[in-house]
Backbone as a ProteinNet text record, in pm:
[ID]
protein_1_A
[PRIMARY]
XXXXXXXXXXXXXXXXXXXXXXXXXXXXXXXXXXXXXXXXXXXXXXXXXXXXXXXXXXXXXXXXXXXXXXXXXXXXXXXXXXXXXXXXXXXXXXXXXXXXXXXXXXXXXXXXXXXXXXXXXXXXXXXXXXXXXXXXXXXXXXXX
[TERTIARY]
100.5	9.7	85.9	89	156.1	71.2	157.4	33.9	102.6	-36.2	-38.9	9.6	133.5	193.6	139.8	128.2	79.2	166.2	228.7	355.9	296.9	391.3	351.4	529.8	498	648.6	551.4	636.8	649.8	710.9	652.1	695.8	831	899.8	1028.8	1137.5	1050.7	1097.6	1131.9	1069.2	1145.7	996.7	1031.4	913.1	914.3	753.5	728.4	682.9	652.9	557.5	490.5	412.3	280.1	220	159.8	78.7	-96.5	-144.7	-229.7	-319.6	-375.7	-423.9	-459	-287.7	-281.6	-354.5	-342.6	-353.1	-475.7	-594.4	-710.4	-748.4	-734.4	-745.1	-745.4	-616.9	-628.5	-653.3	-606	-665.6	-739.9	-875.7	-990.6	-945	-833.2	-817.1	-741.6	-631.6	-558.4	-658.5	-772.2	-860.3	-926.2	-975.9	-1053.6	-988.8	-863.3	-773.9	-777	-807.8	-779.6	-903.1	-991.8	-1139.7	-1134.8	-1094.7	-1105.9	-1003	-941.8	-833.4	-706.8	-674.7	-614.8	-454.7	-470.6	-334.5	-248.9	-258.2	-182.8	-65.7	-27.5	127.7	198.1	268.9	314	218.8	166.1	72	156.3	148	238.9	138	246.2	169.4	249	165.1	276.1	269.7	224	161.7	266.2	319.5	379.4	504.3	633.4	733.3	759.9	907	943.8	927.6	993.5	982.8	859.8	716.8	623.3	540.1	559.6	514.2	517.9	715.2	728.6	690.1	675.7	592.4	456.4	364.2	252.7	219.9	324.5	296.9	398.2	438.4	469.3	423.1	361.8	248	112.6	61.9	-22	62.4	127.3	197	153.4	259.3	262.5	109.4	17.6	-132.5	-162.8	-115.9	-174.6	-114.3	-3.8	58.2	7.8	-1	-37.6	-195.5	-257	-400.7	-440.2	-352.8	-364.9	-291.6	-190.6	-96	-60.7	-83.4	-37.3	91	140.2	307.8	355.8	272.2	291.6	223.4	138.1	98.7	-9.1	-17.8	-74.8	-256	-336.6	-501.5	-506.7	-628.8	-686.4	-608.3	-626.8	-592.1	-407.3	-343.7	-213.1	-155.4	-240.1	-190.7	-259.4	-373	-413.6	-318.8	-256.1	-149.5	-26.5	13.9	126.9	107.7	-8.5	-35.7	-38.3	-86.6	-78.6	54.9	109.5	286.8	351.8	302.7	376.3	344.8	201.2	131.5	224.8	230.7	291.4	416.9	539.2	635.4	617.3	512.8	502.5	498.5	415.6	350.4	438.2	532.4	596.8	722.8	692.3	748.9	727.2	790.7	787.5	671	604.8	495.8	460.7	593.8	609.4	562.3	654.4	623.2	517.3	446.3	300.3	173	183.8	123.9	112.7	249.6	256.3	180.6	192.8	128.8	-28.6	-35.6	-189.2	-227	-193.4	-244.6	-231.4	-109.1	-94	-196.8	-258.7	-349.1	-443.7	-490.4	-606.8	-647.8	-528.2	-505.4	-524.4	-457.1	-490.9	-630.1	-680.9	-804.3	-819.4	-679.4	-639.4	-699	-855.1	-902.9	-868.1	-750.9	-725.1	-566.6	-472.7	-402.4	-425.9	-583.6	-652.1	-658.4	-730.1	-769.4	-662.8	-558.6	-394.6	-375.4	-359	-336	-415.8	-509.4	-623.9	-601.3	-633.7	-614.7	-481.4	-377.4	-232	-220.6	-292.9	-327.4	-373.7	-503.4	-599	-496.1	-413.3	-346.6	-255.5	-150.2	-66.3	-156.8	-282.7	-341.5	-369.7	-402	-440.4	-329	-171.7	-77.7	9.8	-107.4	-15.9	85.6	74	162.1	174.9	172.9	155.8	154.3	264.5	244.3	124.8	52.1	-25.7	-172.6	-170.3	-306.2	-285.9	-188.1	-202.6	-290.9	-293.6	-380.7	-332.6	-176.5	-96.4	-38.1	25	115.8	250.7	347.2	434.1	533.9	618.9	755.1	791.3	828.9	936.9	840.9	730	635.9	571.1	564.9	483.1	560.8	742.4	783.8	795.4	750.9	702.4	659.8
2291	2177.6	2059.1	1933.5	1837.8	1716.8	1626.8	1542.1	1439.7	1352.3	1252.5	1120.7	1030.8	927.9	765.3	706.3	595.8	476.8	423	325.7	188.8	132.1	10.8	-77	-202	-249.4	-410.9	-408.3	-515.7	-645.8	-755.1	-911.4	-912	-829.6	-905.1	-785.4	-711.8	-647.1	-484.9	-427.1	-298.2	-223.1	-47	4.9	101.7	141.7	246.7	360.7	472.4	599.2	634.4	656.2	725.4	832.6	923.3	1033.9	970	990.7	925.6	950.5	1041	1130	1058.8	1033.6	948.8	792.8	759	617.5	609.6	697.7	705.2	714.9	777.2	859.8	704.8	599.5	532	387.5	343.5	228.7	163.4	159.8	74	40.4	-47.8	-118.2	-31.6	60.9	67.8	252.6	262.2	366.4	275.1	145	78.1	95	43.8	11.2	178.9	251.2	409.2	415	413.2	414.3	288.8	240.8	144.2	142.8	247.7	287.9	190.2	124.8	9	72.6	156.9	239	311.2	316.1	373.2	360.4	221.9	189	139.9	31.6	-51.3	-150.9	-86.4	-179.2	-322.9	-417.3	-550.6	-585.5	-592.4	-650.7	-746.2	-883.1	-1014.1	-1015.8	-981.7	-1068.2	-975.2	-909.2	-807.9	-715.2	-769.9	-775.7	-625.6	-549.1	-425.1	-373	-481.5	-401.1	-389.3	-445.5	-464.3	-333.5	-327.4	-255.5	-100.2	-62.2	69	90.2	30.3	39.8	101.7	37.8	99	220.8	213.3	315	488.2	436.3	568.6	610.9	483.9	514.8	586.5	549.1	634.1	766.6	794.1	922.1	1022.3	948.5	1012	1089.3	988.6	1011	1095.1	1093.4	1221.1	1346.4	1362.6	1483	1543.5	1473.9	1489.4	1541.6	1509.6	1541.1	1640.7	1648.6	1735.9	1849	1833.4	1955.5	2002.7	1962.9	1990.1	1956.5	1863	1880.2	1848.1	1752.1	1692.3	1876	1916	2082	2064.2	2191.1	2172.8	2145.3	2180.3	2226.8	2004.9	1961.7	1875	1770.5	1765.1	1708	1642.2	1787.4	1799.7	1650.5	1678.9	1632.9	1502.4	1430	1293.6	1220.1	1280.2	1294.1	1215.8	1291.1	1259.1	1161.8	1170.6	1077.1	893.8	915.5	798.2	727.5	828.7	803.6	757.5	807	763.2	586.6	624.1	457.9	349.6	420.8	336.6	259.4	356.9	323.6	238.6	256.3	189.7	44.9	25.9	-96.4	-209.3	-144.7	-192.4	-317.2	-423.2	-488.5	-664.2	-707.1	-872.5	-904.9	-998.4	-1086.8	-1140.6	-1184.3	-1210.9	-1095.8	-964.2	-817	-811	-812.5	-734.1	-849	-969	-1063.7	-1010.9	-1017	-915.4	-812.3	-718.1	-584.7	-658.1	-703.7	-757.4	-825.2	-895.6	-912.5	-845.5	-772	-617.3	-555.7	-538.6	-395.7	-466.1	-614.4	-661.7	-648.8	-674.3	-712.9	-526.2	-418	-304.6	-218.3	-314.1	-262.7	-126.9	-83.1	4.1	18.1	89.7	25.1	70.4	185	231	160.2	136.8	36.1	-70.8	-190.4	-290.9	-268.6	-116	-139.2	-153.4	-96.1	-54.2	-162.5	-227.9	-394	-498	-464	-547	-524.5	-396.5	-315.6	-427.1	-427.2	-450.1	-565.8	-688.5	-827.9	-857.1	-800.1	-768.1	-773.4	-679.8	-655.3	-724.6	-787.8	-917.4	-1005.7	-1068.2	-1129.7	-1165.4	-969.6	-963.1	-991	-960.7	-929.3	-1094	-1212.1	-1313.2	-1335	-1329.6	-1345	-1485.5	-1585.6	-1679.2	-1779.8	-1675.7	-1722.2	-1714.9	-1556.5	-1561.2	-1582.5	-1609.9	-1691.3	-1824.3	-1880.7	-1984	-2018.4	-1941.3	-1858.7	-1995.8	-1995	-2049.4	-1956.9	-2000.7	-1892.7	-1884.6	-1786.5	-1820.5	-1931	-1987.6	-2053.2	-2017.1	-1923.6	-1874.5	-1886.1	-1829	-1810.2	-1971	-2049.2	-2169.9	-2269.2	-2200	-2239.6	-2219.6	-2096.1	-2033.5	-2108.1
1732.6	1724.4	1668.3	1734.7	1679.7	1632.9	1550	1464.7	1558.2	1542.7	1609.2	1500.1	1582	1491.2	1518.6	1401.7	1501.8	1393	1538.4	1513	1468.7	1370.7	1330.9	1310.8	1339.7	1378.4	1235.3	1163.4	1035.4	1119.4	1024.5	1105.9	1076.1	1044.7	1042.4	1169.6	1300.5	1353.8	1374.5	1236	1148.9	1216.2	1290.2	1334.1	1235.8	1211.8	1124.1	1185.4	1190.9	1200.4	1112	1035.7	996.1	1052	1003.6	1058.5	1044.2	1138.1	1181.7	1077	1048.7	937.2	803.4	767	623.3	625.9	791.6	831.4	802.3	890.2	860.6	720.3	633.3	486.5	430	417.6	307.9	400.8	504.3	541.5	654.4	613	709.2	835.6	802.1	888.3	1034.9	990.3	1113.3	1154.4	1073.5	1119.2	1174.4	1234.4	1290.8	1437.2	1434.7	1502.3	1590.8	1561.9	1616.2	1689.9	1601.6	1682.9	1792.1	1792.5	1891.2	2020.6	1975.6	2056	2099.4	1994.8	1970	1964.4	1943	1825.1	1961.9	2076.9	2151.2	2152.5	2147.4	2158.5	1998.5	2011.9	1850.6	1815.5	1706.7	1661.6	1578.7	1594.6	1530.5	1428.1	1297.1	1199.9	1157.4	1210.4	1186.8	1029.6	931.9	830.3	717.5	727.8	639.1	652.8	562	608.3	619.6	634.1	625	478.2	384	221.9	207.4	220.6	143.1	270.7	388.2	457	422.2	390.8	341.8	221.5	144	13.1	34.9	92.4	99.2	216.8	301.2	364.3	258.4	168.4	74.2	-36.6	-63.5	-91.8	-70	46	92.4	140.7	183.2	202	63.3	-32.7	-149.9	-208.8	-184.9	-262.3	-93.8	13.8	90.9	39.2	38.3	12.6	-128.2	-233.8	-336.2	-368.9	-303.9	-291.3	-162.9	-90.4	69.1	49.1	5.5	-3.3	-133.8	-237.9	-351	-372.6	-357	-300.6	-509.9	-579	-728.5	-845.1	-763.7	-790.1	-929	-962.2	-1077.2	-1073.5	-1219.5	-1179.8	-1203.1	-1122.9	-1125.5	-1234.5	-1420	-1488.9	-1464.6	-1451.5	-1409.6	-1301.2	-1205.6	-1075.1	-1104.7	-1172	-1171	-1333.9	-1356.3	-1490	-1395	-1295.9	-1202.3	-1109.7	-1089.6	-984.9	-1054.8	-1130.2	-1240	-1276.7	-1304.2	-1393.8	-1203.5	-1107.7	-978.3	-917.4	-940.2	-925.1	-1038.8	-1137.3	-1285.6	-1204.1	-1158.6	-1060.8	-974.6	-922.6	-812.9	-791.1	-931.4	-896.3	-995.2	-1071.7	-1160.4	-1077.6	-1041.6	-991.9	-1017.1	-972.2	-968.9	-971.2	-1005.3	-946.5	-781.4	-735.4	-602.2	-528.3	-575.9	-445.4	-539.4	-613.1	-668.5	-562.8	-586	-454.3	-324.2	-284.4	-131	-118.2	-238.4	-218.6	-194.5	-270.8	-288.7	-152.7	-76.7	42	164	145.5	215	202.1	86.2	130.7	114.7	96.8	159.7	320.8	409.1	500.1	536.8	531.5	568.5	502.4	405.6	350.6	274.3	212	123.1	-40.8	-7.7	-168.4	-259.2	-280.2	-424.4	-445.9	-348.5	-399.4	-391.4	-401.9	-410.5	-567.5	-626.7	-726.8	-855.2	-783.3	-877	-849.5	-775.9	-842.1	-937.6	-904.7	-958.7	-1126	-1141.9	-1265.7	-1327	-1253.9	-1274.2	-1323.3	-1246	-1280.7	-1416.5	-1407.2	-1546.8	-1665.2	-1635.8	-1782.8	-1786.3	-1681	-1719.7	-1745.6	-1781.5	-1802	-1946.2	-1978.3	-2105	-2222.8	-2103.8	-2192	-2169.6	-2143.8	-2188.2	-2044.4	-1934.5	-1834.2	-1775.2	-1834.7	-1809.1	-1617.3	-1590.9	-1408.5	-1345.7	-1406.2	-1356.3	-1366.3	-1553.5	-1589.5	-1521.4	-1508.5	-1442.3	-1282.5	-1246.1	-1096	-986.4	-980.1	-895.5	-838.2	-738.4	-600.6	-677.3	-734.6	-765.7	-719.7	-810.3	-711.3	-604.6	-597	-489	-404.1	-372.3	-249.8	-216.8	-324.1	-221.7	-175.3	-121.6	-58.1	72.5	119	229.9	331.9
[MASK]
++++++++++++++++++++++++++++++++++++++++++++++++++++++++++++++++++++++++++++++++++++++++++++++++++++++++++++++++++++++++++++++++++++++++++++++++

């Protein structure tokens, strides 16, 4: 029995595979895209480059395998222990790629890495981050 892959090619040219499965599981959007039978060939996603693309697609991998297969192991407490300390990794980045992520998975409609950001914001907020109490586009990006 083989799983069904469904290709996605990033605006800057770079193609991905996914298992359709995971696609459905974490985002709205390219499970819309399936039901609609949209997904046959390369799906183009102008809006989201290769880095910010493989990010969330290993993401969702990671939280499939982890919750599907046991692959992180361990009873319930264990595995949302790991799963946490992995998100921690994850999201631990620039302001610029934490933005990206953020309209990335607006744009794929990914609501638990919506909320790991959100969460993420909150607390550079709390913790004094000044770029982004400022609730401006960083430098680098509103040269874009």
């Amino acid at each position: 029995m083989s799983t069904k892959i469904v290709k996605l090619r990033s605006s800057d040219g770079i193609l991905f595979e996914v298992d359709e499965g995971v696609a459905r599981q974490y985002s709205q959007s390219i499970g819309n895209l399936i039901e609609d039978d949209c997904a046959t060939g390369v799906i183009p996603i102008f809006n989201v480059t290769c880095r910010i693309l493989r990010m969330l697609l290993e993401y969702m991998e990671n939280h499939a395998n982890a919750t599907n297969n046991g692959v992180f192991g361990g009873p319930g407490p264990v595995l949302a222990h790991r799963l946490k300390k992995r998100d921690a990794e994850f999201i631990n980045v620039d302001n610029d790629t934490l933005f990206d992520l953020l309209e990335a998975a607006d744009y794929f409609n990914v609501s638990s890495i919506l909320e790991l950001i959100v969460k993420t914001i909150a607390g550079k907020m709390n913790d004094n981050d000044e770029e982004i109490k400022r609730n401006k586009v960083p430098e680098s990006r509103a040269k874009d």
